[in-house]
C-alpha positions as CSV (number, residue, x, y, z in Angstrom):
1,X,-31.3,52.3,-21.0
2,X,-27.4,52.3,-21.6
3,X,-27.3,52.2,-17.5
4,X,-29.1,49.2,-17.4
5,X,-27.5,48.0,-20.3
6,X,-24.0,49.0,-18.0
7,X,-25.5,47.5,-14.7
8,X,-26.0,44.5,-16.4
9,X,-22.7,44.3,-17.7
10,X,-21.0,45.1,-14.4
11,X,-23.1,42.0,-13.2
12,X,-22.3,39.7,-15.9
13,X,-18.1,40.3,-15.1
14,X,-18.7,40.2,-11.2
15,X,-20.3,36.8,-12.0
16,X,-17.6,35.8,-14.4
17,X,-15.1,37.0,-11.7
18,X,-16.5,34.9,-8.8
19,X,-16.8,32.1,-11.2
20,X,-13.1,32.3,-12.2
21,X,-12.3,32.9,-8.3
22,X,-14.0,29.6,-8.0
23,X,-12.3,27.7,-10.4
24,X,-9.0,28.2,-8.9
25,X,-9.6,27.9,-5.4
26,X,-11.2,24.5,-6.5
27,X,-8.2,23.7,-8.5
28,X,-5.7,24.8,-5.4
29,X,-8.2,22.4,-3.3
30,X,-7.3,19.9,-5.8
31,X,-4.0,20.2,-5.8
32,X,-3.6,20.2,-2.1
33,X,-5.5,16.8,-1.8
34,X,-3.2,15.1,-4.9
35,X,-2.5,11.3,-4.0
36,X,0.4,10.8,-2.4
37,X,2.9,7.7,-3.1
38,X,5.3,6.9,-0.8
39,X,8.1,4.6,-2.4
40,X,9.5,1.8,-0.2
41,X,13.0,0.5,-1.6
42,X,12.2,-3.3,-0.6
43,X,10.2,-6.0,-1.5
44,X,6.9,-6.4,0.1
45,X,6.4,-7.9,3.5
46,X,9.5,-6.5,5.0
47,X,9.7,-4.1,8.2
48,X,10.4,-1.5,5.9
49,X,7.6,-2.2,4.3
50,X,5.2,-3.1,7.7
51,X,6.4,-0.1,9.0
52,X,5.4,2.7,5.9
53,X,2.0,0.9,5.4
54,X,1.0,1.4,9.3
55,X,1.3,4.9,8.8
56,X,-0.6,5.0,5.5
57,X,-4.5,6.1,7.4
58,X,-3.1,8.5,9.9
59,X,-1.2,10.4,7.1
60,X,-3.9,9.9,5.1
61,X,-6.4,11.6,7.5
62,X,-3.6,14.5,8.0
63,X,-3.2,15.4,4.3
64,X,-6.8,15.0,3.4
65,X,-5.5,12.7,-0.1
66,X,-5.0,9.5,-0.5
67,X,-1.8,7.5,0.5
68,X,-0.4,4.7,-1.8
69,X,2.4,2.5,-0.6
70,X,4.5,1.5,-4.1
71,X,7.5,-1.4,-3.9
72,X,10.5,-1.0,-5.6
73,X,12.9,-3.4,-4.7
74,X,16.6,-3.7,-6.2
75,X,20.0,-3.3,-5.5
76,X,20.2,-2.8,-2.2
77,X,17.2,-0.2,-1.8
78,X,19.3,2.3,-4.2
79,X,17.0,1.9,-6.8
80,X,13.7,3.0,-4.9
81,X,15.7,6.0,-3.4
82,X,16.8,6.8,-6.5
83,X,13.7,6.9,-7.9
84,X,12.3,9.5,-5.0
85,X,15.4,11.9,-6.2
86,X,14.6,11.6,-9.8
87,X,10.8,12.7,-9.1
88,X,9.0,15.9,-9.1
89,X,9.6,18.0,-6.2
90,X,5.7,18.6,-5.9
91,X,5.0,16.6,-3.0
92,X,3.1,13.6,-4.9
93,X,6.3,10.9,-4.8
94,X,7.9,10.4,-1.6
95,X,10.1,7.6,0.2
96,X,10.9,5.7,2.6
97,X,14.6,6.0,3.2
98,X,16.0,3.3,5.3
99,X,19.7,4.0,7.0
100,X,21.4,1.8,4.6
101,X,20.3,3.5,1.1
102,X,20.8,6.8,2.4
103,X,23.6,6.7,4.5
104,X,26.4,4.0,3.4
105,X,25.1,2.8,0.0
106,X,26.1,6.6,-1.5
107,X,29.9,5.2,0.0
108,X,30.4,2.2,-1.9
109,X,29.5,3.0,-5.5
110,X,28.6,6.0,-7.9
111,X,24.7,6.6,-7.8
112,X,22.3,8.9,-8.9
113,X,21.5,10.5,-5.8
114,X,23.8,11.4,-2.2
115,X,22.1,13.3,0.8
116,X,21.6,16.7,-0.9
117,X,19.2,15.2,-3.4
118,X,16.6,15.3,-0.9
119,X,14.1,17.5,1.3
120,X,13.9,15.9,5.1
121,X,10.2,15.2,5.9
122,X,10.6,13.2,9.7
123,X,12.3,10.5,11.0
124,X,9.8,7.7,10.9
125,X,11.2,5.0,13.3
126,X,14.1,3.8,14.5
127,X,13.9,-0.3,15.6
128,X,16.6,-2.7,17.6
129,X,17.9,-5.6,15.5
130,X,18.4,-9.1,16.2
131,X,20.8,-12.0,14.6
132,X,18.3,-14.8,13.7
133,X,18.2,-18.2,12.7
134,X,15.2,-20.5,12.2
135,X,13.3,-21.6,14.8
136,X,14.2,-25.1,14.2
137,X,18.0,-24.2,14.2
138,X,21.0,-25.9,16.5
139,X,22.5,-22.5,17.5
140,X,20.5,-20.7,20.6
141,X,23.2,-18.1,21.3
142,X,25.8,-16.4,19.7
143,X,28.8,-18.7,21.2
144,X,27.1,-21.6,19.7
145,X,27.3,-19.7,16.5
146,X,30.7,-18.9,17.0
147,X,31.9,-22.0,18.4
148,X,30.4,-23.6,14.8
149,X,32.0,-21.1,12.6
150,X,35.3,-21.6,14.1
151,X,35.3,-25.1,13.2
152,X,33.8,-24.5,10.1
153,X,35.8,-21.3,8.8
154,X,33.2,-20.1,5.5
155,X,30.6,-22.2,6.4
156,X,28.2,-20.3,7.4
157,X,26.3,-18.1,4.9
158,X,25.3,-14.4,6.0
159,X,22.2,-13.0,4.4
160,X,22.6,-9.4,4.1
161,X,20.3,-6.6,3.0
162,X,22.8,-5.5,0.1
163,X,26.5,-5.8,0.7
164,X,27.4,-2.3,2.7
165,X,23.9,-1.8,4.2
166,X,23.5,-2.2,8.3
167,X,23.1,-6.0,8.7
168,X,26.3,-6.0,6.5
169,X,28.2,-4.0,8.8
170,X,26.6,-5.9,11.4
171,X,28.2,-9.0,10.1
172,X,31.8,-8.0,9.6
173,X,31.8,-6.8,12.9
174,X,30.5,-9.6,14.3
175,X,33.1,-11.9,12.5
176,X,35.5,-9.3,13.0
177,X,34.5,-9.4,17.0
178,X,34.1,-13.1,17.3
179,X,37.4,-14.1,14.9
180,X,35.3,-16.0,12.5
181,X,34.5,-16.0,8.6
182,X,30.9,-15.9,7.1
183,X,30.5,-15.5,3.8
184,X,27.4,-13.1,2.6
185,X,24.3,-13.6,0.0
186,X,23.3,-10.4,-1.1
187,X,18.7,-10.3,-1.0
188,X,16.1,-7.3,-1.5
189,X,15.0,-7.3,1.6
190,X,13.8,-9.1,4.5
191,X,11.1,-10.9,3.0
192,X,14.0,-12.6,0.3
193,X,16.2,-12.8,3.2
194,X,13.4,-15.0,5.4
195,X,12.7,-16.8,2.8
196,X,16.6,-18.0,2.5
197,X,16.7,-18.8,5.7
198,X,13.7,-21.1,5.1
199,X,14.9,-23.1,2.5
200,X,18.5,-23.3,3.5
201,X,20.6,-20.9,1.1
202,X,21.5,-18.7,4.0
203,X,21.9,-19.1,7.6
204,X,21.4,-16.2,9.7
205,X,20.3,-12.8,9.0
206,X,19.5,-9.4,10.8
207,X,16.3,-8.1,10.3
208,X,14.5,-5.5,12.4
209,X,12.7,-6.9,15.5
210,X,9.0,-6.1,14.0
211,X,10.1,-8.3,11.7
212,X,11.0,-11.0,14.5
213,X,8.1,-10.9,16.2
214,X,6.1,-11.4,13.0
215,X,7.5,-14.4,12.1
216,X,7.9,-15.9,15.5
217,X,7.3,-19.4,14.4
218,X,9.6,-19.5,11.6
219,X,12.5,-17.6,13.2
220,X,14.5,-17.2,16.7
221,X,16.8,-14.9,18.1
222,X,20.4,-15.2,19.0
223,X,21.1,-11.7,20.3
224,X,19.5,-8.3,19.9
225,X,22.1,-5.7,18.5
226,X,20.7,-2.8,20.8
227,X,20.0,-2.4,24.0
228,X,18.0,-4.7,26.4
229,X,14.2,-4.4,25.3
230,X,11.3,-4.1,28.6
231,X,8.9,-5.4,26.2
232,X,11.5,-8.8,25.1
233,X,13.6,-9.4,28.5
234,X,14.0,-12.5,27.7
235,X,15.8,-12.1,25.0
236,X,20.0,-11.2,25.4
237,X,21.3,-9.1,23.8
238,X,25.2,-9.2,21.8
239,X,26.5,-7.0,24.3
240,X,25.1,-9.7,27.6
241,X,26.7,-12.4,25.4
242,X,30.5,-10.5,25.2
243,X,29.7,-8.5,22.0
244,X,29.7,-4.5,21.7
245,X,27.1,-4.5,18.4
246,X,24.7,-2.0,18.7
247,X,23.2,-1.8,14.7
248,X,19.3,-0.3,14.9
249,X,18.3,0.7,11.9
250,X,15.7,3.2,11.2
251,X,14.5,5.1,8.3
252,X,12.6,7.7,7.5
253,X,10.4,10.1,4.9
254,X,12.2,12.0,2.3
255,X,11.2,14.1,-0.8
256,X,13.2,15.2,-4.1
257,X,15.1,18.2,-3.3
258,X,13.4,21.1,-4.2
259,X,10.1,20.6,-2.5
260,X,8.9,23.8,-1.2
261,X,9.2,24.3,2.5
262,X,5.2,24.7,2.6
263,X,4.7,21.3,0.9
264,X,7.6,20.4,3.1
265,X,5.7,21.4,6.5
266,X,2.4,19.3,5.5
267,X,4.2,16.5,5.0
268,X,5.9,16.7,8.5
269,X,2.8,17.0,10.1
270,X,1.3,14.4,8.2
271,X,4.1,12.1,9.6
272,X,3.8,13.0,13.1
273,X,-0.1,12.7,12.9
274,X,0.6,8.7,11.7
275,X,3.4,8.5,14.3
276,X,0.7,9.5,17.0
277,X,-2.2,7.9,15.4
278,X,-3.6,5.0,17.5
279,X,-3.3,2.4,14.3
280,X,0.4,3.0,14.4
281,X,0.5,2.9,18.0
282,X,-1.7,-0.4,17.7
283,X,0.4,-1.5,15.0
284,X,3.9,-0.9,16.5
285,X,2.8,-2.4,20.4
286,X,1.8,-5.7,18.5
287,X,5.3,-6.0,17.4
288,X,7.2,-4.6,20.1
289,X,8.7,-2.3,18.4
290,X,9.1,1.4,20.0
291,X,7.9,4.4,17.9
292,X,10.1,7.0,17.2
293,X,10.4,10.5,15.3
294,X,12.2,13.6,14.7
295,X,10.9,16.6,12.6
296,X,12.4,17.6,9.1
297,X,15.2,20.1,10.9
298,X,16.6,17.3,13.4
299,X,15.8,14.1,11.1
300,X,18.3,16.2,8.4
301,X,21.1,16.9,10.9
302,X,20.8,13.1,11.9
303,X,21.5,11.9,8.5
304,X,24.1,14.2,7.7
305,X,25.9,12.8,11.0
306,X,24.9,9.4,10.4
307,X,26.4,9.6,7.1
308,X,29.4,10.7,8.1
309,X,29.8,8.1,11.1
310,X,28.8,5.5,8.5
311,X,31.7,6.5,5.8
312,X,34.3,6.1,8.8
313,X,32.9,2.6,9.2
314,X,33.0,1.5,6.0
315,X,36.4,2.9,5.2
316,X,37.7,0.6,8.4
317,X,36.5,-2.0,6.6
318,X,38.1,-1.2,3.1
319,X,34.7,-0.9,1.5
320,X,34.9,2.3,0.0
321,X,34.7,3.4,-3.3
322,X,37.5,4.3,-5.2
């Protein structure tokens, strides 16, 4: 009787043991399929933005969770970096980290992040710019810009994604190039910066050229500031019309530092899998823009580069902090 009464106990804790064995490999399960946001630091509607939501299914598919895209726009995208940094490092709350909030932003002003407040997921792309005007505009070429601006010296009205990000540079080398003065409007992002254009408070800007071809109506080129594109050979590029500009911009994932390697590695893969996935592929050949990506070892050595290239740009300029 007391065996039985002993058998049945020794059942009664295996049970309990397989049961508790259950419960946490459910709740790791659980834990490894969490929702992932991934914060963009424009305004909807942007390339920034175009870009992060075509990769939303494939990375999706990769983590086995779901994959939000959250907006928040200010201050030159410093705000939406910053609020990556200031997140837990458990993999949930990622970004989007463009070129200019990571790399010449942290130059100009005192913020609550610089490059060691992340972990280095992937490069996600890396897209040619263009100088644009609407589609309606006089100016077809950058001498017809420049020709304009040197009669009219401050005329012209440069919107810039924040004052020290990539178009901004862009500009002052431009003006700087051509011997000409613009004066710059500030906007959160290209959407803001389109929609200037549109109702006449700016008059050129340099968005990405996913966003050119998007809004192909409303918008035209003057000259790309990269090199000559298969896909667009009919458009010139700043360095055909007597210009050396060469301004991509490209951003790419980032986490809060102290996100374990492990959580790290998923998200990596997760990245390439979107960057390979035929919607992005889809996505990216209907705006001629190239795909591009580097893993979380080579993306981190490019920023720390970038960074450094950047400083020496803006310091030229006499843009740095003091």
């Amino acid at each position: 009787m007391h065996s039985t009464r002993w058998a049945k106990g020794r059942l009664i804790s295996a049970l309990a043991v397989a049961a508790a064995g259950m419960a946490l490999a459910g709740s790791a399960a659980a834990q490894s399929n969490r929702p992932v946001t991934i914060v963009v630091p424009f305004a909807a509607g942007g390339s920034t933005d175009i870009t992060t939501r075509a990769m939303q299914s494939g990375m999706s598919a990769s983590l086995g969770a779901d994959v939000a895209v959250k907006n928040t726009a200010g201050a030159g995208g410093t705000i939406g970096v910053g609020e990556v940094a200031r997140a837990r490092p458990n993999g949930t709350t990622i970004g989007m980290a463009p070129v200019g909030p990571l790399t010449t932003q942290p130059h100009l002003r005192k913020l609550p992040y610089d490059i060691d407040s992340f972990a280095y997921i992937c490069l996600a792309y890396s897209s040619s710019t263009a100088i644009v005007v609407k589609a309606d505009s006089e100016f077809n070429n950058l001498e017809e810009l420049v020709t304009y601006a040197k009669a009219h010296p401050g005329e012209l009205t440069f919107a810039v994604q924040a004052i020290g990000s990539i178009p901004h540079i862009a500009g002052l080398a431009l003006a700087d190039a051509a011997g000409i003065e613009m004066k710059y409007l500030p906007v959160d992002g290209d959407g803001p910066a389109l929609k200037a254009l549109l109702d006449g408070t700016a008059d050129l800007f340099i968005p990405q050229i996913s966003f050119l071809n998007s809004n192909k109506e409303q918008i035209k080129s003057l000259a790309l500031l990269d090199e000559k594109l298969e896909s667009e050979p009919d458009l010139a590029t700043a360095a055909e019309q007597g210009y050396d500009l060469d301004f991509p911009i490209w951003g790419g994932l980032v986490a809060p530092a102290g996100t374990d390697a492990a959580t790290v590695e998923k998200l990596e893969a997760a990245c390439k899998a979107a960057n390979e996935s035929d919607v992005y592929q889809d996505r990216m050949k209907s705006l001629n823009q190239p795909t591009a990506y580097m893993g979380a070892a080579e993306f981190e050595a490019f920023v720390r580069e970038t960074y450094d290239i950047n400083r020496k740009l803006l310091e030229k300029a006499g843009l740095l902090a003091n």
